[in-house]
Z-matrix of the N, CA and C atoms (Angstrom, degrees):
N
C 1 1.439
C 2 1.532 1 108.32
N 3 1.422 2 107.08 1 120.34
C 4 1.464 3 118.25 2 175.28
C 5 1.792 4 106.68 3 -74.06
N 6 1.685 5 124.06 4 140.89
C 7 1.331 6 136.47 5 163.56
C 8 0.890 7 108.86 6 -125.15
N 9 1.897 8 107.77 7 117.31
C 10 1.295 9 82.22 8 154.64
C 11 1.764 10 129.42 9 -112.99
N 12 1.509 11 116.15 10 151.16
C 13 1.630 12 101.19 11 -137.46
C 14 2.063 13 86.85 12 -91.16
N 15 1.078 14 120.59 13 -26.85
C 16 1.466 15 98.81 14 157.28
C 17 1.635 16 129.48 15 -22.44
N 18 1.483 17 105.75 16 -57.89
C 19 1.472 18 117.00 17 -172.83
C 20 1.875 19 101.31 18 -73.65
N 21 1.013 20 130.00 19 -33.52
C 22 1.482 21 137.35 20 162.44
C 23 1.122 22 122.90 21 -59.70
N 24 1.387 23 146.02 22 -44.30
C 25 1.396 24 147.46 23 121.47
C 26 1.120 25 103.97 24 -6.38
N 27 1.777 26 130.09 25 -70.72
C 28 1.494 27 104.59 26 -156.16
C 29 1.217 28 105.29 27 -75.68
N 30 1.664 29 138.27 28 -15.47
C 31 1.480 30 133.70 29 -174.44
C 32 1.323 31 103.33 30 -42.13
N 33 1.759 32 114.46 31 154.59
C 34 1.438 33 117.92 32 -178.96
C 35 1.726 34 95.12 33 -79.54
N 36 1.003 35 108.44 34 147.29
C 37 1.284 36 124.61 35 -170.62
C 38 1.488 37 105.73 36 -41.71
N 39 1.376 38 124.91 37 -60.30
C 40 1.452 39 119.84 38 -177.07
C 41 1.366 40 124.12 39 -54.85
N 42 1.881 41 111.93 40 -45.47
C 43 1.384 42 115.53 41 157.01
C 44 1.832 43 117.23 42 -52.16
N 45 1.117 44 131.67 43 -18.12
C 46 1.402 45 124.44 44 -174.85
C 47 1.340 46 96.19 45 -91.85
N 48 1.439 47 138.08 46 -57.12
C 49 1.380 48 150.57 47 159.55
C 50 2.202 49 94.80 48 -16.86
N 51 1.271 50 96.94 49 -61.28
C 52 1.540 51 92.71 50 -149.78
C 53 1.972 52 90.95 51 -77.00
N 54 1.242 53 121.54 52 -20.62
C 55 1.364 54 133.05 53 -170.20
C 56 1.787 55 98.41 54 -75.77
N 57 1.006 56 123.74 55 -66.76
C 58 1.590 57 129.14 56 157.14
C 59 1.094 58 122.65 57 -15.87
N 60 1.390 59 103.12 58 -76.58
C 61 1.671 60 110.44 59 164.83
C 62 1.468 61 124.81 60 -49.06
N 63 1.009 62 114.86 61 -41.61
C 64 1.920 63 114.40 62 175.04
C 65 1.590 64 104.68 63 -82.64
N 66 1.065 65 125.19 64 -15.02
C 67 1.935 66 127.22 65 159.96
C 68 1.673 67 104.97 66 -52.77
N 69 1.295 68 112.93 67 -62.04
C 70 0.691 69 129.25 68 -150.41
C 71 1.279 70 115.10 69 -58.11
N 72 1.769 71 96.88 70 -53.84
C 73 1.596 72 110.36 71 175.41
C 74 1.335 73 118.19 72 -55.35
N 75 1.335 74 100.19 73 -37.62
C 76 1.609 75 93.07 74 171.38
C 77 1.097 76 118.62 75 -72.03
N 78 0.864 77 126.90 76 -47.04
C 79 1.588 78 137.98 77 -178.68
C 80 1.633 79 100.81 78 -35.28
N 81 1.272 80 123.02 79 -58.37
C 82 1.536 81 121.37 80 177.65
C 83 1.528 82 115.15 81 -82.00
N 84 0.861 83 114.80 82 -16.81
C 85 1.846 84 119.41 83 166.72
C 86 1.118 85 96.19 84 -82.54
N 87 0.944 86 161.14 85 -32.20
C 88 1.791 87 169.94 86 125.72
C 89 2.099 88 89.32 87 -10.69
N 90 1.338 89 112.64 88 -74.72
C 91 1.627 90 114.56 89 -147.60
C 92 2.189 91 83.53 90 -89.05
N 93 0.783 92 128.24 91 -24.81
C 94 1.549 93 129.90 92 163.78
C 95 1.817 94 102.13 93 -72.91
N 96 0.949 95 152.62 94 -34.30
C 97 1.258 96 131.78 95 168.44
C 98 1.788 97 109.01 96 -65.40
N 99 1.619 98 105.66 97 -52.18
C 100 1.511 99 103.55 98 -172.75
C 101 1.324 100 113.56 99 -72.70
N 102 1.393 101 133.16 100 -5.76
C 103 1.076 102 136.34 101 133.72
C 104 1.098 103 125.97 102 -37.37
N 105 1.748 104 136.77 103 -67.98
C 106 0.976 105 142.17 104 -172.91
C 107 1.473 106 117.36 105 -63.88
N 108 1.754 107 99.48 106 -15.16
C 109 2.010 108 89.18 107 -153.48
C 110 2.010 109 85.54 108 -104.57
N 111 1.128 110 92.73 109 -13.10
C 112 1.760 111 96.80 110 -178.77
C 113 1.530 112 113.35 111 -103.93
N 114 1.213 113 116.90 112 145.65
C 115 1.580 114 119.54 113 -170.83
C 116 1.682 115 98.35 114 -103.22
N 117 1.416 116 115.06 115 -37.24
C 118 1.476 117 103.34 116 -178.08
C 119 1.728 118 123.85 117 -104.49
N 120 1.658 119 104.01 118 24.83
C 121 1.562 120 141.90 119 163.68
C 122 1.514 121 92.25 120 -95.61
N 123 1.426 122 134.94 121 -76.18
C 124 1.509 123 133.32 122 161.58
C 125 1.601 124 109.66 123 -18.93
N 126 0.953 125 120.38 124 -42.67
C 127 1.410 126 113.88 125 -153.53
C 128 1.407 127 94.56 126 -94.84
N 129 1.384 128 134.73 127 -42.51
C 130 1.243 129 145.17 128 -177.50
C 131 1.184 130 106.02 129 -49.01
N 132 1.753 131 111.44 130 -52.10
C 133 1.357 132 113.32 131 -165.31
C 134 1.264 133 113.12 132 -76.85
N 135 1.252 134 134.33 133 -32.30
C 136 1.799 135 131.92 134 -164.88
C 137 1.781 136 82.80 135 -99.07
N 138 1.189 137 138.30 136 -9.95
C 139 1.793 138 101.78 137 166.07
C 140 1.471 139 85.32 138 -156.85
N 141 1.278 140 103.90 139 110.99
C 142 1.600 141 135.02 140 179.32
C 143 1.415 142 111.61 141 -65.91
N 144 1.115 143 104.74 142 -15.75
C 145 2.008 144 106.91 143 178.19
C 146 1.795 145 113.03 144 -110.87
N 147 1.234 146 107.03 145 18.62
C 148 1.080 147 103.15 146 160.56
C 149 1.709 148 132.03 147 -70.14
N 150 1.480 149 98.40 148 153.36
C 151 1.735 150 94.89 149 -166.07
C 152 1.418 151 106.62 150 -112.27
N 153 0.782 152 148.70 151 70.05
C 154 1.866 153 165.18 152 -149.59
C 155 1.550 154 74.82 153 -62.28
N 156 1.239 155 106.32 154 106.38
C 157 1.851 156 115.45 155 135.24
C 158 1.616 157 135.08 156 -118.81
N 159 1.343 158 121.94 157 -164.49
C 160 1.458 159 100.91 158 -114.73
C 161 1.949 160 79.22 159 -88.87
N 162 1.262 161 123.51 160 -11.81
C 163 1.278 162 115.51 161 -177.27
C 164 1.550 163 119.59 162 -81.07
N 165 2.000 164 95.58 163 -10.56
C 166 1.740 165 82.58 164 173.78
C 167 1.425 166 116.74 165 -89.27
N 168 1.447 167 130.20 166 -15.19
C 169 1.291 168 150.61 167 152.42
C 170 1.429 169 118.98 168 -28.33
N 171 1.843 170 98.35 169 -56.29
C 172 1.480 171 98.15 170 -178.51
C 173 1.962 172 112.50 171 -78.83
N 174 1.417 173 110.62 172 -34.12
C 175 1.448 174 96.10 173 162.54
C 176 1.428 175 128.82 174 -79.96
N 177 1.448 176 123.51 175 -11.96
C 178 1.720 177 127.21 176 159.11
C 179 1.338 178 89.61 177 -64.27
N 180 1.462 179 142.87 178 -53.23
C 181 1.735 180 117.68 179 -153.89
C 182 1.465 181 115.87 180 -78.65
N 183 1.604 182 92.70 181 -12.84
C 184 2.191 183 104.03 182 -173.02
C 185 1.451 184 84.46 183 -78.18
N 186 1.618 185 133.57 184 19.37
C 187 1.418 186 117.91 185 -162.09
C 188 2.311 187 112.94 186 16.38
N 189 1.272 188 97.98 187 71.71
C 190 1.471 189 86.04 188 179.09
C 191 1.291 190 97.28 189 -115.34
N 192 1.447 191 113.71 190 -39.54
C 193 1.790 192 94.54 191 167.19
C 194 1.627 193 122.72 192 -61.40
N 195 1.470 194 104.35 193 -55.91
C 196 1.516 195 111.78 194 -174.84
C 197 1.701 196 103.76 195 -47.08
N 198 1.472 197 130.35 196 -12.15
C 199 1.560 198 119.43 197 178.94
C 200 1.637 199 104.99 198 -95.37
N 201 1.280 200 128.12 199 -19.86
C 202 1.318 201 146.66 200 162.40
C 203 1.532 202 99.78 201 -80.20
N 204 1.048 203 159.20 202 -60.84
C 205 1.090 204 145.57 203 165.39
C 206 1.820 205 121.92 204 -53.28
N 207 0.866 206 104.52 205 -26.82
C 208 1.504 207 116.34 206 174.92
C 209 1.814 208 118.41 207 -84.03
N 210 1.517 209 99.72 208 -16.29
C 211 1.855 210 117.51 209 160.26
C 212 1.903 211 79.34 210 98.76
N 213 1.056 212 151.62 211 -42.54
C 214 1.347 213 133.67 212 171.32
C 215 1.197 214 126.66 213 -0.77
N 216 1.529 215 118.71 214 -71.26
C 217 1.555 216 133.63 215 152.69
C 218 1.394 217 115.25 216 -112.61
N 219 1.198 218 103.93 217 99.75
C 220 1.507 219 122.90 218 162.81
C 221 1.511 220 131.92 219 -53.31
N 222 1.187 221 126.65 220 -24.09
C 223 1.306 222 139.52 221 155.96
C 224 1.396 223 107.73 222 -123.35
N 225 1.808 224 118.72 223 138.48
C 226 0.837 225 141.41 224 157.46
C 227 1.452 226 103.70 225 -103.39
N 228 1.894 227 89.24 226 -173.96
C 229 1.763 228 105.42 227 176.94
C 230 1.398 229 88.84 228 171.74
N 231 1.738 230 99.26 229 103.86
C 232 1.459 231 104.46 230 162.15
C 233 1.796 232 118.98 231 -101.22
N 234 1.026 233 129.20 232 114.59
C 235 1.395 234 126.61 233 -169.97
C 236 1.675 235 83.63 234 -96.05
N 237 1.417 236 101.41 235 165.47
C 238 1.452 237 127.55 236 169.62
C 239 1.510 238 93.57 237 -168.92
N 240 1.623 239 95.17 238 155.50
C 241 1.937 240 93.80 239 -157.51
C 242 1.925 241 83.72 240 -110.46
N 243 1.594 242 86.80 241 152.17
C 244 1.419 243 95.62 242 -177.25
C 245 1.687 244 134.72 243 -59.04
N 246 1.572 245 101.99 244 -29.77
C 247 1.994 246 96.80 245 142.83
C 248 1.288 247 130.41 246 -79.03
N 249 1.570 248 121.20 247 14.20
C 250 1.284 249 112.02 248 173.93
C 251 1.710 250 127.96 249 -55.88
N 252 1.370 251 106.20 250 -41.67
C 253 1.687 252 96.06 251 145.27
C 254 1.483 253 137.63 252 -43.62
N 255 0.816 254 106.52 253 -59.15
C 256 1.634 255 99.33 254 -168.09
C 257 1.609 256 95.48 255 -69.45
N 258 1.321 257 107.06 256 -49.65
C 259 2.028 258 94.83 257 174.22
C 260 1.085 259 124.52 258 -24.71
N 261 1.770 260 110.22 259 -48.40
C 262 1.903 261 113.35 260 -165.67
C 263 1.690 262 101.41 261 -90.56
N 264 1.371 263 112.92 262 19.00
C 265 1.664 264 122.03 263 -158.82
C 266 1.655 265 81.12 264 -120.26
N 267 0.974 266 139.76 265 -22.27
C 268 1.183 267 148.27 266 -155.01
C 269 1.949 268 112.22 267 -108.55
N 270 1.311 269 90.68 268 -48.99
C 271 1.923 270 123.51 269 -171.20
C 272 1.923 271 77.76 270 -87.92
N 273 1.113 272 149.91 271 -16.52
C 274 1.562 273 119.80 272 168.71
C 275 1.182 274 113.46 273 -101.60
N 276 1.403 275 120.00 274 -7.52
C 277 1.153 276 126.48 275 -178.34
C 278 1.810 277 114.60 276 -78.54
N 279 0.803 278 111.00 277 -7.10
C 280 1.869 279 112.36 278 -135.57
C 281 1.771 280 73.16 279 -119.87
């Protein structure tokens, strides 16, 4: 949604007061929906220092959490085998 804040200025003060306030709400019912509909927007939001790398990308895009987060599949189980490091340490090298 385009504003423009010229035309907001001239509102009588109480109408700009009450116009602000309903921006606003939306504005976070806006960042609370994309929260809800995204799992690695979720994740961003409850711990702000997270470092998104490139393997949580590929299971956010298989949507396999977001269908476990969404109650779809209620239990997961991601295995990865214990040389799977050095394998992909190996597969960039080559």
């Amino acid at each position: 949604m385009k504003i423009d804040l010229e035309k907001i200025k001239r509102l009588p003060p109480d109408v700009r007061k009450e116009f602000m306030k309903t921006y606003l709400q939306h504005a976070e019912k806006k960042k609370e929906a994309g929260i809800r509909d995204d799992f690695m927007k979720f994740v961003k939001h409850v711990w702000p220092d997270f470092v998104e790398g490139h393997h949580h990308k590929i299971v956010a895009d298989f949507s396999i959490l977001e269908r476990c987060f969404k109650g779809f599949d209620p239990e997961i189980v991601i295995h990865s085998a214990a040389s799977y490091k050095d394998s992909m340490k190996n597969l960039q090298k080559v």
